[in-house]
C-alpha positions, 0 to 999 in steps of 0.5 A: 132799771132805774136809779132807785128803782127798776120797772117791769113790763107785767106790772109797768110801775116802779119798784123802790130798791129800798123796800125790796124783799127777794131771794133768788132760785135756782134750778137746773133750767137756770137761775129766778129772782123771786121779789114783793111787789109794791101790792105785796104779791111775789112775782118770778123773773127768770134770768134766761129772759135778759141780757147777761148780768141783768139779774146781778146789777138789779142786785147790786143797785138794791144792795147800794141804796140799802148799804148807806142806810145800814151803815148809818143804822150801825154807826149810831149804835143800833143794829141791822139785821139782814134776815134769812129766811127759811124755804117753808117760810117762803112757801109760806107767802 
């Protein structure tokens, strides 16, 4: 993990926190984080493969760099919508 991004040994490029699109599974042999990537695929990291609270700081640091452009996007009167999403949707991708 990196400042505004964080780096994978399968695709060993950065990927901006801002721009980050995810949603987390979870199942009976743990939980995943499922993420785009920069070339628009959807790849799977299980949290079993780190160390304990990697997934969640990787959130926590996309979540901080969206939260200051949010905040901005609401003060100024206008309207940020944090999107949830349907699983047939995700199937969908």
């Amino acid at each position: 993990m990196k400042e505004n991004t964080f780096v994978t040994n399968v695709e060993n490029e950065d990927i901006d926190y801002k721009s980050l699109e995810y949603f987390i599974i979870t199942t009976y042999s743990g939980d995943f984080l499922t993420y785009r990537n920069n070339k628009n695929y959807w790849r799977t990291i299980s949290e079993i493969a780190f160390p304990s609270q990697t997934i969640q700081s990787l959130l926590k640091n996309h979540l901080l760099d969206r939260i200051p452009v949010s905040k901005e996007i609401i003060n100024s009167g206008g309207e940020e919508v944090f999107g949830v999403r349907s699983e047939e949707d995700i199937k969908a991708d």
